[in-house]
C-alpha positions, 0 to 999 in steps of 0.5 A: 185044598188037595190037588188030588182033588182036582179031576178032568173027565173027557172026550176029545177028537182022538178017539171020536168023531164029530156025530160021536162028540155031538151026544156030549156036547153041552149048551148053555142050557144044560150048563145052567142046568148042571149048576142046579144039579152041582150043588145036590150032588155036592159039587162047589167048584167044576166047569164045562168047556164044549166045543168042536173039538171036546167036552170036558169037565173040570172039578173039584170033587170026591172022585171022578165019577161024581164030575162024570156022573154030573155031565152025563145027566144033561147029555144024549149020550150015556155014561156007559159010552163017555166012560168008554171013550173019556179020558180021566186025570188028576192032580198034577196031570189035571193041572197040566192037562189044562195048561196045554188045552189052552195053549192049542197044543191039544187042539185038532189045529195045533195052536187054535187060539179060538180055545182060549175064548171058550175057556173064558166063556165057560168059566165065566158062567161058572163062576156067575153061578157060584162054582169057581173057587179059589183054588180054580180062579188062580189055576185058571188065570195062571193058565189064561196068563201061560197062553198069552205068554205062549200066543205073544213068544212064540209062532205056535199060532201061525198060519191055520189056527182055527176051524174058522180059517180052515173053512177059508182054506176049504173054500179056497181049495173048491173055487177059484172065483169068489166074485159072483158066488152068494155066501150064507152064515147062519149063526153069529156067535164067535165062531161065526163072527171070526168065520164071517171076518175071515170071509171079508180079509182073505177072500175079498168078498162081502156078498155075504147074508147073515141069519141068526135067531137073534137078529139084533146080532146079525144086524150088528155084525152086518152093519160092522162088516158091511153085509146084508142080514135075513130073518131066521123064518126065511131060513130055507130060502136063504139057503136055495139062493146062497152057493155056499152056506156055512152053519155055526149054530148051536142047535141039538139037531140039524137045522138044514137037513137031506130032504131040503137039499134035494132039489137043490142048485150045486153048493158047498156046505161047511158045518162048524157045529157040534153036534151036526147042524147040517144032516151028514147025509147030506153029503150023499146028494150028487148036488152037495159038497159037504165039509165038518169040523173033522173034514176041516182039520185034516187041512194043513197048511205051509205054517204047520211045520212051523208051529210044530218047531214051536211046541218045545217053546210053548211048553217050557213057557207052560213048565214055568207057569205050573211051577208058579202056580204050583209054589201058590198052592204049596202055600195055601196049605199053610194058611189055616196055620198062619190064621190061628197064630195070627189070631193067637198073637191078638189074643196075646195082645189083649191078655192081662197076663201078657200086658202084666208081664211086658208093661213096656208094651203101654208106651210102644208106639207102632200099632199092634196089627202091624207088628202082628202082621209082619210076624206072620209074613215072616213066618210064611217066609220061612214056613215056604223055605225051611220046611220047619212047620212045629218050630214056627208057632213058638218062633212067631210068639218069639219075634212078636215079643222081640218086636214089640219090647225093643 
């Protein structure tokens, strides 16, 4: 496959906010809804990473419009304004683009390594509906490798690495005393799973009341943490009795808005949802200390300039990573050729002609798969390293004789 194929379209923090990026956000649903749209638009292989900080789509297509085309049909937001505010890339800047993407040096929080689930989220429901292929399995297990490498030999994680703990580090910032305050998280995906983990290592506290609209999972989370679970239908109440309520859902529209606020006691309010599950004019109520995932990456904490020291680190590790992924591909090209002087050598093998004029062949003891097969082995050795493609055909037939008559 020609990796000019192989396109990014997206829209990130740098140049919108959280409303903005909440019209692009994509939910399961919709992904379902894309693979169905995919396949009549022609599409075999793409995947969607939405989360907080993006949305982007990956592929391999005729153009970047069909890519942007095929997202913007399941967004609220229209393909005029995602071109307007995306970013396009191709090829080897594609390639590269998703290296540092998971390496969380594209990240709001440089180093998030929470990307990294999400990127194994989303291609995993891509490829159960058919559209990861072999090109974007390798590239995306040579970039999953490349993290790791990056995650266990460097500091580019260390400290704040995620929205998750930055609304520790908020809290932490408002209030002083955790010991009497009532804590409430609606939603217990991962986000608010590693939110909820975050709450009980680094304040100490376990006043915490889990609600999700799957109540077997809040329940299992609670009974592994040790907290108290409530039922989504006694969402509003939940929210009046709790101090601080931290909202992780994935809903197209807030669940908590302005109006239920209103008479509300004090509390603070973190938002780690996109789009917004908590009305941002919320904020506006004297009563209401209200914090997104925008509000929460401009917390920097002692570690970032260290991270920062370690993005040179990072980045040769992903230098290394391309070059191996981009020595896989180069040899890929080769293999439509290496298929037909296989299958010509079996041809050969079985010809009267060639049996006819090698007798010897009768008596030989090795089996003829193998000998071909060390044929073209060797042949895809010296294809990679001798750049000699037109002599290679007539020097396979060669070595196949010389290996099978001496």
């Amino acid at each position: 496959m020609d990796t000019g194929l192989f396109f990014i379209a997206g829209i990130n923090y740098k140049k919108t906010d959280a409303g903005v990026r909440g019209q692009f956000a994509i939910n399961n649903d919709q992904y379902v809804s894309l693979t169905q749209k995919a396949k009549q638009a022609g599409i075999k292989e793409f995947f969607v990473l939405s989360t907080c900080n993006r949305t982007e789509i990956y592929g391999v297509a005729q153009s970047a419009e069909a890519l942007v085309g095929l997202l913007c049909s399941q967004t609220a937001g229209t393909i005029q304004d995602f071109k307007q505010l995306s970013y396009i890339k191709s090829g080897p800047e594609a390639v590269a683009h998703l290296f540092e993407v998971a390496a969380g040096l594209d990240s709001q929080i440089l180093g998030d390594y929470e990307i990294v689930g999400q990127i194994k989220q989303a291609t995993r429901l891509a490829k159960e509906n058919g559209f990861i292929g072999t090109f974007m399995e390798r590239l995306v297990n040579s970039v999953l490798q490349s993290s790791k490498a990056i995650k266990s030999q460097t500091h580019l994680s260390g400290g704040t690495v995620s929205v998750s703990f930055a609304a520790i580090q908020f809290l932490k910032e408002h209030i002083a005393d955790f010991s009497n305050k009532s804590i409430l998280v609606l939603g217990t995906g991962k986000i608010g799973s590693n939110t909820c983990k975050n709450l009980v290592d680094y304040l100490g506290t376990r006043n915490i009341t889990l609600v999700n609209r799957t109540e077997d999972k809040a329940q299992q989370l609670a009974d592994e943490l040790g907290l108290k679970t409530a039922a989504y239908e006694h969402l509003d109440e939940q929210v009046q009795l709790a101090d601080i309520v931290i909202v992780a859902t994935n809903a197209t529209e807030p669940v908590i808005t302005k109006t239920s606020l209103q008479k509300s006691s004090a509390k603070i309010l973190i938002d780690l949802s996109i789009p917004n599950n908590i009305d941002p004019a919320a904020k506006e109520l004297p009563n209401i200390t209200l914090a997104n995932v925008d509000d929460l990456s401009t917390i920097n904490d002692k570690t970032l300039q260290k991270r920062q020291a370690e993005v040179p680190k990072a980045k040769a590790i992903i230098a290394e990573h391309i070059g191996e992924f981009t020595a896989w591909h180069g040899m890929r090209k080769h293999v439509p050729v290496l298929k037909a002087v296989k299958a010509k050598l079996y041809d050969m093998q079985n010809c009267a002609l060639f049996q006819s004029a090698y007798p010897e062949l009768s008596v030989v003891t090795d089996e003829p798969a193998e000998a071909i097969q060390k044929v073209i082995t060797n042949m895809a050795v010296k294809m990679r390293s001798q750049h000699q493609p037109g002599c290679n055909y007539i020097e396979a037939i060669n070595d196949f004789i010389t290996s099978r008559v001496n």
